[in-house]
PDB file of N, CA, C, O and CB in Angstrom:
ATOM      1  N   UNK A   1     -23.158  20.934  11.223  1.00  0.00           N
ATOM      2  CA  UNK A   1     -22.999  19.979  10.160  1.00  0.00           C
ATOM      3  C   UNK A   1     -23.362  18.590  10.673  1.00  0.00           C
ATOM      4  O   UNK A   1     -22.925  18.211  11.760  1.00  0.00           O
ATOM      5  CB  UNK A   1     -21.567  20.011   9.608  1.00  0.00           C
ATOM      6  N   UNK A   2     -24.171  17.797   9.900  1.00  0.00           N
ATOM      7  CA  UNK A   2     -24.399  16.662  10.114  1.00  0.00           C
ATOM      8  C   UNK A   2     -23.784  15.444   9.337  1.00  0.00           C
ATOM      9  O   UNK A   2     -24.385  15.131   8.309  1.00  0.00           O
ATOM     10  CB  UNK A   2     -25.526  16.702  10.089  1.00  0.00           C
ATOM     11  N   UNK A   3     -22.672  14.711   9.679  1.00  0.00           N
ATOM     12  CA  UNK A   3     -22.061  14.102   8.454  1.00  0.00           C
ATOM     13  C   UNK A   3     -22.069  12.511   8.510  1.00  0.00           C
ATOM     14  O   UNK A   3     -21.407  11.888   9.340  1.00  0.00           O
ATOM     15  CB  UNK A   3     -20.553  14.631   8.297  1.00  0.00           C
ATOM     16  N   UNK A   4     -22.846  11.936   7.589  1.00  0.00           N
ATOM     17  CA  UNK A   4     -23.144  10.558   7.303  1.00  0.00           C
ATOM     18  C   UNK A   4     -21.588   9.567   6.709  1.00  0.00           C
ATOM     19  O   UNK A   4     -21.046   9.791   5.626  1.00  0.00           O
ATOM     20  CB  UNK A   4     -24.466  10.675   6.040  1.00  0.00           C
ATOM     21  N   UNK A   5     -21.200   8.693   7.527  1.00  0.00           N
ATOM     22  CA  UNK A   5     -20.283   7.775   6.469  1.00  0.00           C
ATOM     23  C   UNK A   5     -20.909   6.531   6.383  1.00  0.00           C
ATOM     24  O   UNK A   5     -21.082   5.860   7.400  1.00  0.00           O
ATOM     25  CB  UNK A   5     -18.703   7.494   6.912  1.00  0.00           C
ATOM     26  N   UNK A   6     -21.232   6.188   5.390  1.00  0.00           N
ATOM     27  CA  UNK A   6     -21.707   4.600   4.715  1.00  0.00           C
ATOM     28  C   UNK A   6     -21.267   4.399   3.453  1.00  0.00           C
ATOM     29  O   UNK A   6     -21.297   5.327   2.644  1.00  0.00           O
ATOM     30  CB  UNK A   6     -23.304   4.328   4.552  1.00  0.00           C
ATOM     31  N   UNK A   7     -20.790   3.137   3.111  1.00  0.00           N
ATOM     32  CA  UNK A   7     -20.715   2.912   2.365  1.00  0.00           C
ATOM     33  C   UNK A   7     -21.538   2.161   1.303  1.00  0.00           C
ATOM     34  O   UNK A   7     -20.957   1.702   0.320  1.00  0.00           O
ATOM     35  CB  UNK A   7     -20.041   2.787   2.655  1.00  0.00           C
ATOM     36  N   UNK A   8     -23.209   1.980   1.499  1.00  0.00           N
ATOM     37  CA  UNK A   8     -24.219   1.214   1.032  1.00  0.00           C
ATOM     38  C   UNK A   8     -25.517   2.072   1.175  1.00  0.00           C
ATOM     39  O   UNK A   8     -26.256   2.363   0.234  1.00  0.00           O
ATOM     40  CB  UNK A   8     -24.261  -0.123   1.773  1.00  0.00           C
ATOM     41  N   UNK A   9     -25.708   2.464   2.566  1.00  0.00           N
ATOM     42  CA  UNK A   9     -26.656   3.120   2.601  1.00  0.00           C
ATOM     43  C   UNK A   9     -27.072   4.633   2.533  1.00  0.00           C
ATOM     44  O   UNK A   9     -26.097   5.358   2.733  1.00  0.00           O
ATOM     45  CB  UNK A   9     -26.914   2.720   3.335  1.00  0.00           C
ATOM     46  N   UNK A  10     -28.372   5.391   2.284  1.00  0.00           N
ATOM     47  CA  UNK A  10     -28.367   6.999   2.586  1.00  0.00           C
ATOM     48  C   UNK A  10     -29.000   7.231   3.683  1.00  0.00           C
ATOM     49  O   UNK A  10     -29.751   6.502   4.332  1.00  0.00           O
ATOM     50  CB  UNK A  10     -29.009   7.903   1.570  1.00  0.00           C
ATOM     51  N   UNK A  11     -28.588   8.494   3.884  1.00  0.00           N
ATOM     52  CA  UNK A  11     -28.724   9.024   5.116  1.00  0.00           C
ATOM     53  C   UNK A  11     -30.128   9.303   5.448  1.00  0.00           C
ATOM     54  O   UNK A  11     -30.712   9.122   4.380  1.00  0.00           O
ATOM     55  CB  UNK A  11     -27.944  10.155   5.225  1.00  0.00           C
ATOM     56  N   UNK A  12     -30.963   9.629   6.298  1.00  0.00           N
ATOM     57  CA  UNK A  12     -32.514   9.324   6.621  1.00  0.00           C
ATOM     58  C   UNK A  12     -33.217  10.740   5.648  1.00  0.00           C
ATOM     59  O   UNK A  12     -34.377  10.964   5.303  1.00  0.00           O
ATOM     60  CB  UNK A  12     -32.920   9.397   8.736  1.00  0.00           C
ATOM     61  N   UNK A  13     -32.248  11.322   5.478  1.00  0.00           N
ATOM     62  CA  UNK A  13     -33.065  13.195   4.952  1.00  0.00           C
ATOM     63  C   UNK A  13     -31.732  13.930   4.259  1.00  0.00           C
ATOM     64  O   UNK A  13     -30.627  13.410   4.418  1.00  0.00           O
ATOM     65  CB  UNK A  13     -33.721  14.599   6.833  1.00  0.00           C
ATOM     66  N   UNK A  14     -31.854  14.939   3.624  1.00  0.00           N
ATOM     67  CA  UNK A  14     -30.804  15.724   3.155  1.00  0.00           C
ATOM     68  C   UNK A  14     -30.204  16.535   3.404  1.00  0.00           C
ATOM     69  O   UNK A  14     -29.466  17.208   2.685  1.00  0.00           O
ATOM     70  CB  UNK A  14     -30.867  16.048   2.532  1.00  0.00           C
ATOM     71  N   UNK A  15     -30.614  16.668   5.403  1.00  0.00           N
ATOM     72  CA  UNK A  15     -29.612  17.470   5.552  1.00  0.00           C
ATOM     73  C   UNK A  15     -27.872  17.375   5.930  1.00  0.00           C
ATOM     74  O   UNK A  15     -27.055  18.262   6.175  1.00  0.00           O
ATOM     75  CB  UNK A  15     -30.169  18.047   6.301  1.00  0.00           C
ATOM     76  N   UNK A  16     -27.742  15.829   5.848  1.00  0.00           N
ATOM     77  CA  UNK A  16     -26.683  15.306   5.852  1.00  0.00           C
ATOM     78  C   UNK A  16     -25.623  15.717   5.004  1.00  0.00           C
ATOM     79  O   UNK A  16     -26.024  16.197   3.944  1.00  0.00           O
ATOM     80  CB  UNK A  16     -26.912  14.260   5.737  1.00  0.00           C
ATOM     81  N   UNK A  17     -23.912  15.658   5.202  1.00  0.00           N
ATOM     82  CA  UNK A  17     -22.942  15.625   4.112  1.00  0.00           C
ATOM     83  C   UNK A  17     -22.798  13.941   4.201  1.00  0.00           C
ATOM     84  O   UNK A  17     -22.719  13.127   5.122  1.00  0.00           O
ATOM     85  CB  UNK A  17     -21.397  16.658   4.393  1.00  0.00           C
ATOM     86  N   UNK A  18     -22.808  13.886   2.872  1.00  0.00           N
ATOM     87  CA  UNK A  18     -22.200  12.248   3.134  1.00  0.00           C
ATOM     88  C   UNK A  18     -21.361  11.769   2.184  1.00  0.00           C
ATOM     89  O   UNK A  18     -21.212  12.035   0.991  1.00  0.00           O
ATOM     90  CB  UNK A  18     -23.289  11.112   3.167  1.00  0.00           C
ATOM     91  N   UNK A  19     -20.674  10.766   3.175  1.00  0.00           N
ATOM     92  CA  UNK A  19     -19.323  10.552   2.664  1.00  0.00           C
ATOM     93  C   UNK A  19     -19.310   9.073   2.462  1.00  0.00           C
ATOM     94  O   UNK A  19     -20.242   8.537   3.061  1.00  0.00           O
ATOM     95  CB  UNK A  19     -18.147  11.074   3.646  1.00  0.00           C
ATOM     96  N   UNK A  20     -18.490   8.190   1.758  1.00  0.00           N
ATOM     97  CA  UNK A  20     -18.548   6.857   1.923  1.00  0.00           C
ATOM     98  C   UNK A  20     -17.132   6.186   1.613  1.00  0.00           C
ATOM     99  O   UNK A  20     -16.976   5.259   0.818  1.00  0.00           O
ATOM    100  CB  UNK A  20     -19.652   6.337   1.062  1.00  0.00           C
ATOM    101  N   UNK A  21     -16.373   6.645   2.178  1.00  0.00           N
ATOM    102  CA  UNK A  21     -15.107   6.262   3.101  1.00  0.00           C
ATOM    103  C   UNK A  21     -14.814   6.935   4.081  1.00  0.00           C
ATOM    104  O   UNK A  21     -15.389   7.957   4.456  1.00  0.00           O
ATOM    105  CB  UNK A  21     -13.965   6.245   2.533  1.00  0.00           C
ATOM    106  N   UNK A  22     -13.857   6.387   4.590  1.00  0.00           N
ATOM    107  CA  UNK A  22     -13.274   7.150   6.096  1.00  0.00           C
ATOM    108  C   UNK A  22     -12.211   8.449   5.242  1.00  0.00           C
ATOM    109  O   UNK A  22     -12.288   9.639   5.549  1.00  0.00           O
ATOM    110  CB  UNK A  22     -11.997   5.658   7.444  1.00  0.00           C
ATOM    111  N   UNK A  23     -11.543   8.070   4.475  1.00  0.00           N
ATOM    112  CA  UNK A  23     -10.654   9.305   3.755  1.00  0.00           C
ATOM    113  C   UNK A  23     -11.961  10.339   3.483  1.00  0.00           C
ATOM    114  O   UNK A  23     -12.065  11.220   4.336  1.00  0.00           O
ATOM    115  CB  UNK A  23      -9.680   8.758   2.016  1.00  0.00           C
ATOM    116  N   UNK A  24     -12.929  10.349   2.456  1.00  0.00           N
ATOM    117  CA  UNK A  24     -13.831  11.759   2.363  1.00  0.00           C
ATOM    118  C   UNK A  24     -14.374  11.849   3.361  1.00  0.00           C
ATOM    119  O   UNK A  24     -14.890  12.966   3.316  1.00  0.00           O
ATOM    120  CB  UNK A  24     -14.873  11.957   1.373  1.00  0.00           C
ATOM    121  N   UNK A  25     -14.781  11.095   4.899  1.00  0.00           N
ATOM    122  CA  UNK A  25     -15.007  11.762   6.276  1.00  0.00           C
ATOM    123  C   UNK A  25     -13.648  12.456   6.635  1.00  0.00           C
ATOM    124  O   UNK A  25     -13.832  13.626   6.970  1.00  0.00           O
ATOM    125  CB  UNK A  25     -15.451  10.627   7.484  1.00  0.00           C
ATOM    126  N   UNK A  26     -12.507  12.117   6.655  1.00  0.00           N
ATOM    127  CA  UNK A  26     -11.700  12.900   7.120  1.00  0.00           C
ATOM    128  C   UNK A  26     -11.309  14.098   6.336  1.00  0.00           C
ATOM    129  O   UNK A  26     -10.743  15.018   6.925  1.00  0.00           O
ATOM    130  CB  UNK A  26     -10.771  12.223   7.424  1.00  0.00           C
ATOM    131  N   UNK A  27     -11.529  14.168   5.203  1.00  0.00           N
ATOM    132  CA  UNK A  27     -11.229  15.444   4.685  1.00  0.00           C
ATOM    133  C   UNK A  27     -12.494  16.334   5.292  1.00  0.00           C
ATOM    134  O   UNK A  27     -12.074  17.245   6.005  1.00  0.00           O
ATOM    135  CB  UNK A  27     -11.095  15.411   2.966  1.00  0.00           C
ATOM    136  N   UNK A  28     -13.895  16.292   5.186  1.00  0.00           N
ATOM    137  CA  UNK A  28     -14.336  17.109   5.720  1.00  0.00           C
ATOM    138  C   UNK A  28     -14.369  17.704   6.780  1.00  0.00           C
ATOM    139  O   UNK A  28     -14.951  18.773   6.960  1.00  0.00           O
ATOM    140  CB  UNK A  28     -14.888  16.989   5.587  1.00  0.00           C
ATOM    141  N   UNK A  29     -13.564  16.896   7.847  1.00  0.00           N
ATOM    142  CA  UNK A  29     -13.493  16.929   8.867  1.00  0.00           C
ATOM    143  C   UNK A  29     -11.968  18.091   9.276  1.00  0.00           C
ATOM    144  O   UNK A  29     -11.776  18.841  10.233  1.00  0.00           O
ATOM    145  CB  UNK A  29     -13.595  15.431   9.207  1.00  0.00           C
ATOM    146  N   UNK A  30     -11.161  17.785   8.107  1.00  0.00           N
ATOM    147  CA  UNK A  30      -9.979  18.530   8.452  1.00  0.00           C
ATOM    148  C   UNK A  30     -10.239  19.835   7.648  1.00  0.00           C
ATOM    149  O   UNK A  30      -9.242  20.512   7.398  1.00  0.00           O
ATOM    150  CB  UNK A  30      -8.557  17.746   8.070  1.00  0.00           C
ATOM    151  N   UNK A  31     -11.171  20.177   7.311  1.00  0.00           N
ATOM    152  CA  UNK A  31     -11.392  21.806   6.307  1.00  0.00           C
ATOM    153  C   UNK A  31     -12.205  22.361   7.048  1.00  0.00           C
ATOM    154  O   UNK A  31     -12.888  23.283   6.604  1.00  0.00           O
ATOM    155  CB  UNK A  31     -12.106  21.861   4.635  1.00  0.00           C
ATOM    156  N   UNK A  32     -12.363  21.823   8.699  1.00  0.00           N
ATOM    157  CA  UNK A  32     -13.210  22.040   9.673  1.00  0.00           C
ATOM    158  C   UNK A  32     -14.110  22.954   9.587  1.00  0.00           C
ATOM    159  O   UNK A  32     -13.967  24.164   9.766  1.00  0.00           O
ATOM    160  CB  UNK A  32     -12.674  22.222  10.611  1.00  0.00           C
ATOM    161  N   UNK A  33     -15.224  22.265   9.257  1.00  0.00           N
ATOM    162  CA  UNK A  33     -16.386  22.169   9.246  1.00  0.00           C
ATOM    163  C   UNK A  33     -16.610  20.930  10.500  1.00  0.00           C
ATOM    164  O   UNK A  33     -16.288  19.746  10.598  1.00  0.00           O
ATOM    165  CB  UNK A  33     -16.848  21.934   7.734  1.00  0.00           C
ATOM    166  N   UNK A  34     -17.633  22.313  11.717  1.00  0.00           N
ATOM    167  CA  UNK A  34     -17.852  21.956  12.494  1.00  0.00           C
ATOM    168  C   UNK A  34     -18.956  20.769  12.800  1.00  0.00           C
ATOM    169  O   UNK A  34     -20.101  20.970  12.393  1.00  0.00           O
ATOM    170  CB  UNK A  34     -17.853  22.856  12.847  1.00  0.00           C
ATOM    171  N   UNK A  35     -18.645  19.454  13.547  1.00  0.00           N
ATOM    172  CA  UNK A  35     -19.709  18.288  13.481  1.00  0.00           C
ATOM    173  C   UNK A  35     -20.531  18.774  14.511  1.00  0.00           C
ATOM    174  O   UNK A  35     -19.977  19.275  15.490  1.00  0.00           O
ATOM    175  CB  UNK A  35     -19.189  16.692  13.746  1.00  0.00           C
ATOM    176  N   UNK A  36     -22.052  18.701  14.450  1.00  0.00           N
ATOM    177  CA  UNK A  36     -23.020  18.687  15.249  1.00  0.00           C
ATOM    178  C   UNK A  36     -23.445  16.887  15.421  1.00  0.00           C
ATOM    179  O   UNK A  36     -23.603  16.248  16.462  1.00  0.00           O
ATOM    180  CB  UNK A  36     -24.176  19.754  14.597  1.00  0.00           C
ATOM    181  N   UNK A  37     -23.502  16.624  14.606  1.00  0.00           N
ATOM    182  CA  UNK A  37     -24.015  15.040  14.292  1.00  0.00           C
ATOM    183  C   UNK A  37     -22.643  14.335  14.037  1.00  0.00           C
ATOM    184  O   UNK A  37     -21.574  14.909  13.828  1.00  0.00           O
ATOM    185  CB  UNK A  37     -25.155  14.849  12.773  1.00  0.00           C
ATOM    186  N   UNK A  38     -22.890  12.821  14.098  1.00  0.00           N
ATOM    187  CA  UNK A  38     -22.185  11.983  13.088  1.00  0.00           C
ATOM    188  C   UNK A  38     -23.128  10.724  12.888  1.00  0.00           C
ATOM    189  O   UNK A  38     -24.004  10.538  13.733  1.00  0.00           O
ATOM    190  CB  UNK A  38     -20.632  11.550  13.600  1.00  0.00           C
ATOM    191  N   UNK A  39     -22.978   9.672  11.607  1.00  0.00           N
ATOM    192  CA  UNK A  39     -23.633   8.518  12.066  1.00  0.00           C
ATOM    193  C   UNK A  39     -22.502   8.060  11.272  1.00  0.00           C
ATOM    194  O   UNK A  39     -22.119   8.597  10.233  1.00  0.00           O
ATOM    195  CB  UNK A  39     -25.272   8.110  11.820  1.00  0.00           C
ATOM    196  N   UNK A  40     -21.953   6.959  11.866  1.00  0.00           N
ATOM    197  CA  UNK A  40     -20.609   6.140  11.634  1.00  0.00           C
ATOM    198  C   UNK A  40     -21.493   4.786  11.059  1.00  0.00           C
ATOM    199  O   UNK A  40     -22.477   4.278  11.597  1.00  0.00           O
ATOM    200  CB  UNK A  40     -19.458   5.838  13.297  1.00  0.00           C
ATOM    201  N   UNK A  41     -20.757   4.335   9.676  1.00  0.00           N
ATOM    202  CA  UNK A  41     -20.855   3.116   9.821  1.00  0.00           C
ATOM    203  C   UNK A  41     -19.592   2.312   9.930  1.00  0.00           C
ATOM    204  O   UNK A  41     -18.593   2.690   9.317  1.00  0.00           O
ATOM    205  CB  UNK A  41     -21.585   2.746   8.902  1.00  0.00           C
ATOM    206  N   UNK A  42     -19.563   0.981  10.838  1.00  0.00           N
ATOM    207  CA  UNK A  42     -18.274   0.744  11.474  1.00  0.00           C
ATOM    208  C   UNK A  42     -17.661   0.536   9.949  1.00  0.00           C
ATOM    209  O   UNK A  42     -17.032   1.416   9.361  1.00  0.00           O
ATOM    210  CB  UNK A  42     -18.160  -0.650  12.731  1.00  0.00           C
ATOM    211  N   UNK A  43     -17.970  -0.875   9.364  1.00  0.00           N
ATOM    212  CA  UNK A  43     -17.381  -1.479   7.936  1.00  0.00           C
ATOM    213  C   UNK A  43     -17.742  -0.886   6.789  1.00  0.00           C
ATOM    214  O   UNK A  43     -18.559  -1.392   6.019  1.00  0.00           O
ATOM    215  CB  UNK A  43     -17.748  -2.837   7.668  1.00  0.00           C
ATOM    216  N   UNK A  44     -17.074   0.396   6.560  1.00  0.00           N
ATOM    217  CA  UNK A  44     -17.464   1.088   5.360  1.00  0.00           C
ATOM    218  C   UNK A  44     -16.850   0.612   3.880  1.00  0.00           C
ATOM    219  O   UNK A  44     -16.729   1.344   2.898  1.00  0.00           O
ATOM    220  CB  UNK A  44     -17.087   2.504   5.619  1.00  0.00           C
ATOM    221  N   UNK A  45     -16.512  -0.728   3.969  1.00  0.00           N
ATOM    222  CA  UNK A  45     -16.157  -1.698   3.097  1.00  0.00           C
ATOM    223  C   UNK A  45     -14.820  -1.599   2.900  1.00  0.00           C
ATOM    224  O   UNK A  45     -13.948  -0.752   3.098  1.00  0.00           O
ATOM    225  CB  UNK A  45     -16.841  -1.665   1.932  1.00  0.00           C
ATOM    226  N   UNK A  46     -14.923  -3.099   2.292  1.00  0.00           N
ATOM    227  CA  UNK A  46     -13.592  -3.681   1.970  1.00  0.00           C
ATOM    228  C   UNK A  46     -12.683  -3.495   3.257  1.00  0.00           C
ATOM    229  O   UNK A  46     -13.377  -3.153   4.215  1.00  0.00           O
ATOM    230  CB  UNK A  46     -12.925  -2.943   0.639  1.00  0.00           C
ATOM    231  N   UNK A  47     -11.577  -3.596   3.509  1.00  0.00           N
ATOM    232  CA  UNK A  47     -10.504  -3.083   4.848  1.00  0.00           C
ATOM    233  C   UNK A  47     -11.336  -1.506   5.558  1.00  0.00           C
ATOM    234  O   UNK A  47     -10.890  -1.171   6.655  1.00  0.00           O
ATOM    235  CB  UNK A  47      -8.427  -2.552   3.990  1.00  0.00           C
ATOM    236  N   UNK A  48     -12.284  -0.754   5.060  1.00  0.00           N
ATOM    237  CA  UNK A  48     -11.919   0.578   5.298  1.00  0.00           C
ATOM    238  C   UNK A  48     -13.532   0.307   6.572  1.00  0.00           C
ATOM    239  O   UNK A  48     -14.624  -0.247   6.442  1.00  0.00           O
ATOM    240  CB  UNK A  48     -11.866   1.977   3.550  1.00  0.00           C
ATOM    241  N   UNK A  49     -12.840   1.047   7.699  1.00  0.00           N
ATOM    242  CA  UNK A  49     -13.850   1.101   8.997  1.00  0.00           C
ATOM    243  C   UNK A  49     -13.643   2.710   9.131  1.00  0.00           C
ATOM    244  O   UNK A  49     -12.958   3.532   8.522  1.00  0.00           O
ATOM    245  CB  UNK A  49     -13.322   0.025  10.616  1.00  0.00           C
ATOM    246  N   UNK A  50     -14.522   2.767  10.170  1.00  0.00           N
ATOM    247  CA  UNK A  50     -14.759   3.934  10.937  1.00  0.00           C
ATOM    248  C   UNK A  50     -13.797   4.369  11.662  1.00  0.00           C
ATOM    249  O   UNK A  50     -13.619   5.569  11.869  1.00  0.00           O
ATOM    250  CB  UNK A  50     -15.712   3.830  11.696  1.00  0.00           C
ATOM    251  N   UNK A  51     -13.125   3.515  12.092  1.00  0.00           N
ATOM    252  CA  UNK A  51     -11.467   3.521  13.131  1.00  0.00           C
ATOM    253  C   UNK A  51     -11.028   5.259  13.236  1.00  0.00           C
ATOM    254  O   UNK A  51     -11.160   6.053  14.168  1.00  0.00           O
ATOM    255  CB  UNK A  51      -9.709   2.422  11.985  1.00  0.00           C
ATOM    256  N   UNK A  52     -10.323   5.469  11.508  1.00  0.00           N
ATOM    257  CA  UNK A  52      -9.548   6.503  11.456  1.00  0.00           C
ATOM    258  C   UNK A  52     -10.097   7.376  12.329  1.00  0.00           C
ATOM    259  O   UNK A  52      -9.609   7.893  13.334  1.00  0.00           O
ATOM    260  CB  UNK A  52      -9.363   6.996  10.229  1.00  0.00           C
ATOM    261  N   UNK A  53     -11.561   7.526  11.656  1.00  0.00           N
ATOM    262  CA  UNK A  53     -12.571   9.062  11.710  1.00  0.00           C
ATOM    263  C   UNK A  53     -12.213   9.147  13.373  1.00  0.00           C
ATOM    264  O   UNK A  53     -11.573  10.015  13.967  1.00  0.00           O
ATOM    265  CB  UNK A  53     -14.825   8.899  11.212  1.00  0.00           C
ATOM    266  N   UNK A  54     -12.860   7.931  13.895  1.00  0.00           N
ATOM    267  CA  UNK A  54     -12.860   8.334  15.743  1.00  0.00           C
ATOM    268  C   UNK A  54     -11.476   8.366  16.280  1.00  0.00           C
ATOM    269  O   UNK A  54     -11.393   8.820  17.421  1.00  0.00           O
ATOM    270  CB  UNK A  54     -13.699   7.055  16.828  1.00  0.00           C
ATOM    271  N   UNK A  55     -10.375   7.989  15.718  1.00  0.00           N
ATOM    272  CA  UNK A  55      -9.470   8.303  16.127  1.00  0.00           C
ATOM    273  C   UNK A  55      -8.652   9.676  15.947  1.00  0.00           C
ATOM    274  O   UNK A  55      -7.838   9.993  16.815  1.00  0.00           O
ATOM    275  CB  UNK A  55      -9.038   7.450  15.883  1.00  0.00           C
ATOM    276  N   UNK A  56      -8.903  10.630  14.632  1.00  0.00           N
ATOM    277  CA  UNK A  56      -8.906  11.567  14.813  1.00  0.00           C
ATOM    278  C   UNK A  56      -9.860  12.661  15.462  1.00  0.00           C
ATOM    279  O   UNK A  56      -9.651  13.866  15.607  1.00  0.00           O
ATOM    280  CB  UNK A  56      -8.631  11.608  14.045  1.00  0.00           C
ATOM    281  N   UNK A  57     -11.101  11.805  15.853  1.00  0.00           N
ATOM    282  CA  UNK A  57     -11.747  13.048  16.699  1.00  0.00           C
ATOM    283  C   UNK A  57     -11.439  12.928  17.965  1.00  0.00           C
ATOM    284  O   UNK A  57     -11.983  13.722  18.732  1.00  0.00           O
ATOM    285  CB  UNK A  57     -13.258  13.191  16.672  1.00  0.00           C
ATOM    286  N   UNK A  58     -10.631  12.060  18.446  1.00  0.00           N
ATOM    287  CA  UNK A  58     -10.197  11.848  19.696  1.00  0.00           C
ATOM    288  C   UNK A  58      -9.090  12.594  20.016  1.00  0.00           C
ATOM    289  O   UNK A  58      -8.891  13.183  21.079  1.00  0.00           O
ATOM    290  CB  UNK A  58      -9.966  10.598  19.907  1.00  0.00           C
ATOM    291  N   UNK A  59      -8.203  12.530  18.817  1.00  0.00           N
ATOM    292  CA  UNK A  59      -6.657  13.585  18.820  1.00  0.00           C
ATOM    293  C   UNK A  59      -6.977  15.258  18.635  1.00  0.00           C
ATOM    294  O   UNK A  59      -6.167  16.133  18.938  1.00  0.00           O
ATOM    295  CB  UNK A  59      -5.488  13.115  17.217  1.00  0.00           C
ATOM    296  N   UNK A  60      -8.387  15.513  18.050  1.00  0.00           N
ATOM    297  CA  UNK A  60      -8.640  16.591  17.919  1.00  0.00           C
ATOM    298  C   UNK A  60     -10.191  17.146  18.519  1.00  0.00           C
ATOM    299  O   UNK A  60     -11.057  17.869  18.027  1.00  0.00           O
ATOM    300  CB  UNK A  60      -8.365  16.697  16.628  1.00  0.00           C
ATOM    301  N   UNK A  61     -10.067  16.446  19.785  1.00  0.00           N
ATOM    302  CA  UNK A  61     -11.425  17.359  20.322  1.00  0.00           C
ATOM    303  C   UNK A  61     -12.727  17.247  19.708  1.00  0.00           C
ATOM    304  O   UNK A  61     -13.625  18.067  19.897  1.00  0.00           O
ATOM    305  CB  UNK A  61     -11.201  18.831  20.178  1.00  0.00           C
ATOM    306  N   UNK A  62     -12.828  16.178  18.935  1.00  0.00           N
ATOM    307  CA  UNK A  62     -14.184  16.416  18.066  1.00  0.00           C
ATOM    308  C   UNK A  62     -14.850  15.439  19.112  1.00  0.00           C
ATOM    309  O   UNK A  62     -16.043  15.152  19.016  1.00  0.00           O
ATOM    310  CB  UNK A  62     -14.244  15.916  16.142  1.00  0.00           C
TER     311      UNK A  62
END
């Protein structure tokens, strides 16, 4: 799985899932579905960053 979070932009091709908050990255992430890829964007607007996502792949091996 290759999974895009932005909140402005798309991903380069379609084989991406993409998400545009850190909450719909983390749900895909917890119905594990395995990441091959990621492309993070840090300020996925307003208060909401990338933070969570890498901090749960840190608590969970991703």
């Amino acid at each position: 799985m290759k999974l895009f979070v932005d909140d402005i932009r798309d991903p380069p091709d379609a084989t991406w899932i993409v998400t545009r908050t850190s909450a719909e990255a983390l749900a895909v992430l917890q119905s594990g579905a395995q990441d091959d890829e990621l492309s993070l964007d840090h300020d996925v607007g307003g208060e909401d960053t990338s933070r969570p996502i890498v901090l749960w792949l840190a608590e969970h091996g991703g």
